[in-house]
C-alpha positions, 0 to 999 in steps of 0.5 A, spaced: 161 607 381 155 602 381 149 602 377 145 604 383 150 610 384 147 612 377 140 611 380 141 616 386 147 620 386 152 621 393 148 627 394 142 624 395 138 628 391 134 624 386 135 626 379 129 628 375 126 624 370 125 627 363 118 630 361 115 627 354 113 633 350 106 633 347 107 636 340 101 640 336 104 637 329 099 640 325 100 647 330 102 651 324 096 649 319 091 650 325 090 657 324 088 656 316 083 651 318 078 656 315 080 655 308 080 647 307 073 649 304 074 652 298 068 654 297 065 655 305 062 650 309 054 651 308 050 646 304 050 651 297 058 651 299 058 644 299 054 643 293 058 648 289 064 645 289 062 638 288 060 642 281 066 645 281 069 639 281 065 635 277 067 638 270 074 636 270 071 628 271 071 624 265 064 622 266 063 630 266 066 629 259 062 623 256 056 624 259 057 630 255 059 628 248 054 623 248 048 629 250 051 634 244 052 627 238 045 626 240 042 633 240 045 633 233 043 626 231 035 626 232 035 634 229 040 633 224 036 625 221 029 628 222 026 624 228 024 630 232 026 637 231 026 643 235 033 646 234 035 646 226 042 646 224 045 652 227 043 649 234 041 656 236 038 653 242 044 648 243 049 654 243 045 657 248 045 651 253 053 651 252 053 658 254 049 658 260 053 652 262 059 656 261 056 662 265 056 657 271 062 654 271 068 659 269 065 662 276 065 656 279 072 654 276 075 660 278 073 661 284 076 654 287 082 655 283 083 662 286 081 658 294 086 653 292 091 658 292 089 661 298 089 654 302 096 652 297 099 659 301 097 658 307 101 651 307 107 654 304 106 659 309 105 653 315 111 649 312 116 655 313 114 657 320 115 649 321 121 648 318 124 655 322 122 652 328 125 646 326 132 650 325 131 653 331 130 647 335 136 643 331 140 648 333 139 649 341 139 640 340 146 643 338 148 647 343 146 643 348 150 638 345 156 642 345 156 643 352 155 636 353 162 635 350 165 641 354 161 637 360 165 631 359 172 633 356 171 636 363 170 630 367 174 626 363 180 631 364 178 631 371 178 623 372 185 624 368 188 628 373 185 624 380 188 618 375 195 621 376 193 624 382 192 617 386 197 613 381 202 618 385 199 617 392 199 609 391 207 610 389 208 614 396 205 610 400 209 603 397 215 608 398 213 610 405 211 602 407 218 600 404 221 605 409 218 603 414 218 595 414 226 597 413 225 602 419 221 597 424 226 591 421 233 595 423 230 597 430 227 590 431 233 586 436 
């Protein structure tokens, strides 16, 4: 069997070309799409969560020790004062930050774990269909093997069958060259 034999079979007909397959990867999370702003997608969405965000940053933290040493230090030293000691109004500052921020805080903790659960949901359904796949890749390939132990059985038996078709065929020409040779005057 020629290279070309492979190309177009003896039949005649011509063997059909795969078609390449376009794959969604991101088809499981699409429909989660909704969640990606944890806050929603407004202007107020986008500025909440960047405040939200921002707490947990060191600047935050800085920025904020340095206010709370120097509201202290120019009230406690004497250089201005509009909060004495017990900083009533620096406690109340602290407070109205804390009202606004728990919140805040909370809600991105609790949007993030709706968006960590639709992943997770996501990433199981893609490794079902993965299974699913690998699975029929694997029957297919089991009758594959069939396919060829068949063939290979079936080209083992035409083997045999013309290695005794040749064998007669010698027989048959030794016999007949002995004929034509005993007839011959």
């Amino acid at each position: 069997m020629s290279d070309q034999d492979n190309i177009n079979p003896p039949d005649g007909t011509v063997p059909a070309l795969p078609v390449p397959i376009k794959v969604d990867h991101l088809r499981f999370h699409r429909r989660h799409a909704h969640l990606a702003a944890p806050f929603g997608n407004g202007w107020f969405a986008r500025k909440a969560e960047g405040f939200a965000r921002f707490f947990g940053t060191p600047v935050f933290l800085g920025a904020q020790t340095l206010i709370v040493v120097a509201w202290v230090c120019i009230n406690s030293f004497g250089w201005v004062r509009f909060d004495i000691y017990p900083f009533i109004l620096l406690n109340l500052a602290f407070s109205l930050q804390s009202a606004y921020a728990a919140p805040l805080i909370l809600l991105a903790q609790t949007r993030q774990a709706e968006r960590d659960k639709a992943h997770s949901d996501a990433d199981a359904e893609h490794r079902e269909a993965l299974a699913v796949a690998n699975t029929q890749r694997q029957d297919q390939a089991a009758q594959a093997s069939a396919q060829m132990m068949a063939l290979l059985r079936q080209n083992t038996e035409l083997t045999a069958l013309t290695k005794n078709l040749t064998e007669r065929i010698e027989v048959l020409a030794a016999e007949l060259h002995k004929k034509l040779l005993q007839d011959a005057p």
